[in-house]
C-alpha positions in Angstrom: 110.1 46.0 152.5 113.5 44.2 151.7 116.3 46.6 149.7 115.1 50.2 148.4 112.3 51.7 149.1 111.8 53.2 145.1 108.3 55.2 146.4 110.2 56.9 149.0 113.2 57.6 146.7 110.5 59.4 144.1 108.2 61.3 147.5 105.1 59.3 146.5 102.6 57.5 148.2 102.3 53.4 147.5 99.0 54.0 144.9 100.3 57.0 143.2 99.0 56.7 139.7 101.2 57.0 136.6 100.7 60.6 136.4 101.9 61.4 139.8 104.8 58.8 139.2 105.9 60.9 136.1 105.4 64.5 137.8 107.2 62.9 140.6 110.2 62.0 138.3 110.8 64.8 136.1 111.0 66.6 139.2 113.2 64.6 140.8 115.4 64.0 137.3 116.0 67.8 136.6 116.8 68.6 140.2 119.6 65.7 140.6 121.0 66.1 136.6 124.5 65.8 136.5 124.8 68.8 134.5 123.1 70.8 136.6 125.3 70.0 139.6 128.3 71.0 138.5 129.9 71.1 141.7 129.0 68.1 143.0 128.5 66.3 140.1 129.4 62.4 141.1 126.9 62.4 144.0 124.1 63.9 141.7 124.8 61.2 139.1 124.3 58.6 142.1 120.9 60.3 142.6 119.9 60.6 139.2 120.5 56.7 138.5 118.2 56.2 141.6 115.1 58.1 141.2 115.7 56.9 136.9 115.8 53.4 138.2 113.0 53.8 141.0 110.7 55.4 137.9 111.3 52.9 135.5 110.0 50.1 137.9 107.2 51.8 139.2 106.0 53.0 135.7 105.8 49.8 134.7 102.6 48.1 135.8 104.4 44.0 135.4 107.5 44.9 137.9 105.5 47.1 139.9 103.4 44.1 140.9 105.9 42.0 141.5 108.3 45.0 143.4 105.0 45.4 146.0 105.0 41.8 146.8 108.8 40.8 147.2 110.7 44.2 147.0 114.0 45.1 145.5 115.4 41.6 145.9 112.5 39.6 144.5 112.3 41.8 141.7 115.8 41.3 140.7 116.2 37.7 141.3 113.3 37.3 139.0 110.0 36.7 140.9 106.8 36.6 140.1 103.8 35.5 141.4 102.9 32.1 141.3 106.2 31.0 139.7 109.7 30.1 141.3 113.0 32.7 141.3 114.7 32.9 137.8 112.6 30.7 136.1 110.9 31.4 132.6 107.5 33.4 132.9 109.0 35.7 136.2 110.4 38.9 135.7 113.9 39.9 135.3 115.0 43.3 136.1 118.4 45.0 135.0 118.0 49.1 135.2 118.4 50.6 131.7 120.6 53.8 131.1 119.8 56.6 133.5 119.9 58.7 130.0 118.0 56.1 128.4 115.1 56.8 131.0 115.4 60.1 130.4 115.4 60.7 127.0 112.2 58.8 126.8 110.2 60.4 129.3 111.4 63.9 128.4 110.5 62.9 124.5 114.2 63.2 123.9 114.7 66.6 124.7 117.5 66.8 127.1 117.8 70.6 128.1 121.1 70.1 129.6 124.2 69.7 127.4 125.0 65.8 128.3 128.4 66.3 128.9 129.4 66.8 132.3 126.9 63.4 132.4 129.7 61.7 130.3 132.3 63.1 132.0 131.3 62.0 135.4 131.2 57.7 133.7 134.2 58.1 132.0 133.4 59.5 128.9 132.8 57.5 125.7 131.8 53.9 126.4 133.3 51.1 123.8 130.5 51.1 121.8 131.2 54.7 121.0 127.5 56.2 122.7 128.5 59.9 124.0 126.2 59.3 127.3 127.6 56.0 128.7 125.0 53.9 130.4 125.0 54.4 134.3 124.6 50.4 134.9 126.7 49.3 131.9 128.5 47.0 134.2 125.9 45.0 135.5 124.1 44.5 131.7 126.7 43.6 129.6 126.8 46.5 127.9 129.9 47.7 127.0 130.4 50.9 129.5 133.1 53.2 130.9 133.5 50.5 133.7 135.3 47.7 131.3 138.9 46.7 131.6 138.8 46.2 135.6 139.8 42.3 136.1 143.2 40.8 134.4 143.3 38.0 131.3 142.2 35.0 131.4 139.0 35.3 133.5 136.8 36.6 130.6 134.9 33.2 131.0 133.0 34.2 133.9 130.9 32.3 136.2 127.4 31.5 135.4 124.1 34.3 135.5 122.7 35.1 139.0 119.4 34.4 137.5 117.4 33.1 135.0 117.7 29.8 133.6 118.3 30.2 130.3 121.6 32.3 130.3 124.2 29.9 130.1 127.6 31.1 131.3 127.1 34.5 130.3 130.7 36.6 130.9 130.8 40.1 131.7 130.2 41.6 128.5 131.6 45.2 128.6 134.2 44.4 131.5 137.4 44.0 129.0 137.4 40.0 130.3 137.9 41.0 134.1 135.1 39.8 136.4 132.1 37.3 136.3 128.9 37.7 134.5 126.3 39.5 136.4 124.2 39.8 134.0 122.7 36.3 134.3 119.7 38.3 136.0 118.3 38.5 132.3 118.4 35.1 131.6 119.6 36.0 128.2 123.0 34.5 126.5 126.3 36.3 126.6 125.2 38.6 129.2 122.8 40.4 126.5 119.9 43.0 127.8 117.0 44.1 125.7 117.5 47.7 125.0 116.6 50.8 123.0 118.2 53.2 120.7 116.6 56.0 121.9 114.8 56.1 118.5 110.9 57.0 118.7 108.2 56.4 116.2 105.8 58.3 115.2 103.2 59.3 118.0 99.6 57.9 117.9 97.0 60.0 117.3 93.3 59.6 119.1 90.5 62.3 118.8 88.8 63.6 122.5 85.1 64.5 121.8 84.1 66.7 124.0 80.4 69.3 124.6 80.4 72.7 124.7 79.5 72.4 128.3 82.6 70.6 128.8 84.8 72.8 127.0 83.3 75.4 129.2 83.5 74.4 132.9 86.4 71.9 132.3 86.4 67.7 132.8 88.1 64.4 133.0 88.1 62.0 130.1 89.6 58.7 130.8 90.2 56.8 128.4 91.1 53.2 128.0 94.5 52.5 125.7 95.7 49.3 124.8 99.6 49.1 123.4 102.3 46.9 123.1 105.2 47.2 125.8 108.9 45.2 125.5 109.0 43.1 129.4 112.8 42.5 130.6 113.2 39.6 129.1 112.8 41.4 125.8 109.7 39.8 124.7 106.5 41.7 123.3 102.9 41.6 125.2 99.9 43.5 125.0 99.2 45.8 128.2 96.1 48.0 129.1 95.7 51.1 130.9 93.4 54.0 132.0 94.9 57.7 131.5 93.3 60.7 132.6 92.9 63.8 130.7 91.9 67.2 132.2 90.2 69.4 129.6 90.9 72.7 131.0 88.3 75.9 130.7 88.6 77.2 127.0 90.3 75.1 125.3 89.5 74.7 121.9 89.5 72.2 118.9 92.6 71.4 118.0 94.4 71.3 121.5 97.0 68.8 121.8 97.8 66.6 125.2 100.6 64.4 125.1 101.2 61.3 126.7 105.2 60.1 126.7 106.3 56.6 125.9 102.0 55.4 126.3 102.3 53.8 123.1 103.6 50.9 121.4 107.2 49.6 121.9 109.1 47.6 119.0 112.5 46.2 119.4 115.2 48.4 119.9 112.8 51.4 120.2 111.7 53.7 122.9 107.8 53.4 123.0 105.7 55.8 121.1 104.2 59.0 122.5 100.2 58.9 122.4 98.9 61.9 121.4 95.1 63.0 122.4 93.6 65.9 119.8 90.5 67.5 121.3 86.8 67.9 118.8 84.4 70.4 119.4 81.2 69.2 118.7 78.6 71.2 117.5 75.9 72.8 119.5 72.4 73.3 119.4 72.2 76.8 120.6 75.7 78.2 120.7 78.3 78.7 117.8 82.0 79.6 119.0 84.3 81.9 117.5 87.2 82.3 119.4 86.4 83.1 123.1 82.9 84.7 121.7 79.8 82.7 122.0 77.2 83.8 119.3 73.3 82.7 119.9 69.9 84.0 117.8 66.7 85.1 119.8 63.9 84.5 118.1 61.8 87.9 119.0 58.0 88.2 118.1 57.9 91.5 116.1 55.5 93.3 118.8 58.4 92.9 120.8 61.1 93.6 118.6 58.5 97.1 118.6 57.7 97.9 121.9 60.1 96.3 123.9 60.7 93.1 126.5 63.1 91.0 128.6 64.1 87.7 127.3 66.2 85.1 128.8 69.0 83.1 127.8 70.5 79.5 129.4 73.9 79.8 129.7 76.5 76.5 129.1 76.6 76.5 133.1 72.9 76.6 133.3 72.4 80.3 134.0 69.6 82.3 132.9 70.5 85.4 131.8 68.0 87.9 131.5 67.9 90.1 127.7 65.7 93.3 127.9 65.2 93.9 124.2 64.7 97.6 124.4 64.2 100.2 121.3 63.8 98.8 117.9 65.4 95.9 117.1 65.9 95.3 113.6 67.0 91.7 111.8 70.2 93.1 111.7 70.5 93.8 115.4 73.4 93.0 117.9 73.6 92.7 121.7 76.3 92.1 123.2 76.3 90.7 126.7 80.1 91.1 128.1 81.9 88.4 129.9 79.3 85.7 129.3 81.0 83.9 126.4 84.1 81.2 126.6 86.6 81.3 129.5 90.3 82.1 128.2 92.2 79.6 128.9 95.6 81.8 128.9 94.3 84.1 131.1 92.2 82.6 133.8 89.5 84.3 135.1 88.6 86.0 132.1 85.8 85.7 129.3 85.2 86.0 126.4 81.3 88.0 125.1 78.1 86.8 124.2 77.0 87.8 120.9 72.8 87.6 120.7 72.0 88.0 117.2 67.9 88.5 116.5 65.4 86.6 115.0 62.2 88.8 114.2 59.0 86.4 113.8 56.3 87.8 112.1 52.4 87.0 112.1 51.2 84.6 109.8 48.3 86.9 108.9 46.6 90.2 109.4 42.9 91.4 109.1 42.2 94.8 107.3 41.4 96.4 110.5 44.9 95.3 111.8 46.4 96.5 108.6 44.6 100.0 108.5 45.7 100.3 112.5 49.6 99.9 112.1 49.6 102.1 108.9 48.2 104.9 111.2 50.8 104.2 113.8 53.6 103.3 111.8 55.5 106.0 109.8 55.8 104.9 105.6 58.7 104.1 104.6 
């Protein structure tokens, strides 16, 4: 492959899904932040604007196609399959912020201060943003980079790339050097990019057994949302994304997906957020980590005595000796047979049998006269 090699600069194999991709990165991001390499800050920011760039390829499913079939330089000099270099319809790739990428995949929470980030490019870029871009001299944009040529060659030369970018100068470069950022395609050097605002997240309800809430599964479900291409134009994308339903967890548990939903213009895309439903079941009810079930017990039994059995949400069968008197009031508690904790693996919650007494329909006066001689009154 032709230029860098993004999987090997995030550890991850060529099919690695989106998940893996993102583990990949926010492992890679934290370890090679600026601010947390204080000593050694301008190599880490070289790092950091690698594995942001190789993640915000591969995460997107457009340039990730066209990066596994021509490589860095195809995917910069805007190819795409079935269609000619630079030409409307391919893709054109300029890396966004470093930050930018970031921000969104870490919802906006940087847990690093941001300034020894902005101290490394400069400090404040000239359109006054704290956290400079990292490639605002090869979009247009304005960076910590601007003021390198001399007067008069503010014109530029034409775009490197697409068609439609006219004689776009070098935006941000204080009128110094020719436009680069012709990649785009877009006039005056301009790149689509976002504020770092978010909306609101989207909201979808996970359905999920008993059973499944018990031993744990994979839902995948099928999203469709709206996504901004580098060209800055809207299009409707689909994808698959896994969710593991862990042992325990309960209604109301929240998984969050980052940046899965929709992009609008000068926004970072939306976070899709998956809210799990218990559904009810026909034998158990669960409070907490307790499971509580009702025996129906024929009152000679309930009397005398007997074992009953119980099927468990992994398909157990539990065995119940109903010893003593049990009364309609009665409890057993079986220990360590209800819900797994999901805080503290291993662990269980109790199984709460609660009895049903069924009585006969009917009784003949030699019945009756029997069980007043056996029975005590009262």
């Amino acid at each position: 492959m032709v230029g860098k090699d993004y999987y090997a600069t995030l550890g991850v194999a060529k099919g690695a899904s989106d998940e893996e991709l993102k583990k990949a990165y926010r492992k890679a991001a934290m370890r090679h932040h600026p601010d947390k390499n204080p000593d050694n800050r301008e190599r880490a920011a070289e790092k950091f604007k690698e594995v942001s760039e190789a993640y915000e390829v591969l995460s997107d499913a457009e340039k990730r196609k066209v990066y596994d079939q021509f490589g860095e330089q195809g995917l910069k000099g805007g190819f795409a399959p079935g269609g000619g270099a630079g030409f409307p319809g391919g893709v054109h790739f300029n890396p966004r912020a470093a930050e930018d990428v970031f921000a969104e995949v870490f919802g906006g929470r940087n847990p690093f201060s941001g300034q020894a980030f902005a101290d490394v490019l400069g400090g404040r870029g000239r359109g006054g943003d704290p956290l400079a871009s990292l490639f605002g001299a090869f979009s247009g944009a304005g960076g910590p980079l601007g003021g390198m040529g001399g007067p008069g060659m503010g014109g530029g030369m034409p775009g490197m790339g697409g068609m439609g970018g006219g004689m776009p100068g070098m935006g941000g470069m204080g009128g110094g050097m020719p436009g680069m950022s012709g990649f785009g395609g877009m006039p005056g050097g301009a790149t689509p990019s976002t504020s770092g605002r978010k909306d609101a997240p989207i909201e979808h309800s996970i359905n999920c057994t008993l059973e499944e809430l018990y031993k744990g599964t994979t839902k995948r479900l099928k999203i469709s949302r709206s996504v901004m291409d580098g060209s800055g134009n809207s299009q409707r994308v689909q994808e698959t994304l896994s969710v593991d339903i862990r042992p325990g967890w309960k209604g109301g548990t929240r998984i969050t997906f980052d940046g899965k939903g929709d992009q609008r213009p000068g926004s970072a895309p939306a976070d899709v957020v998956f809210v799990v439903t218990e559904k009810p079941h026909a034998v158990f009810r669960r409070e907490g980590a307790d499971l509580h079930c009702t025996l129906r017990v024929p009152l000679v039994d309930a009397l005398c005595g007997a074992t009953h059995t119980v099927t468990t949400l992994d398909g157990r069968r539990l065995s119940i000796p109903v010893s003593g008197v049990a009364g309609p009031a009665s409890e057993k508690v079986v220990r360590g047979e209800g819900m797994p904790i999901s805080k503290a693996p291993g662990t269980k919650g109790d199984l709460r049998i609660h009895f049903d007494i069924v009585f006969p329909r009917a009784l003949s006066d030699e019945q009756k006269a029997m069980l007043r001689r056996v029975l005590p009154p009262g």
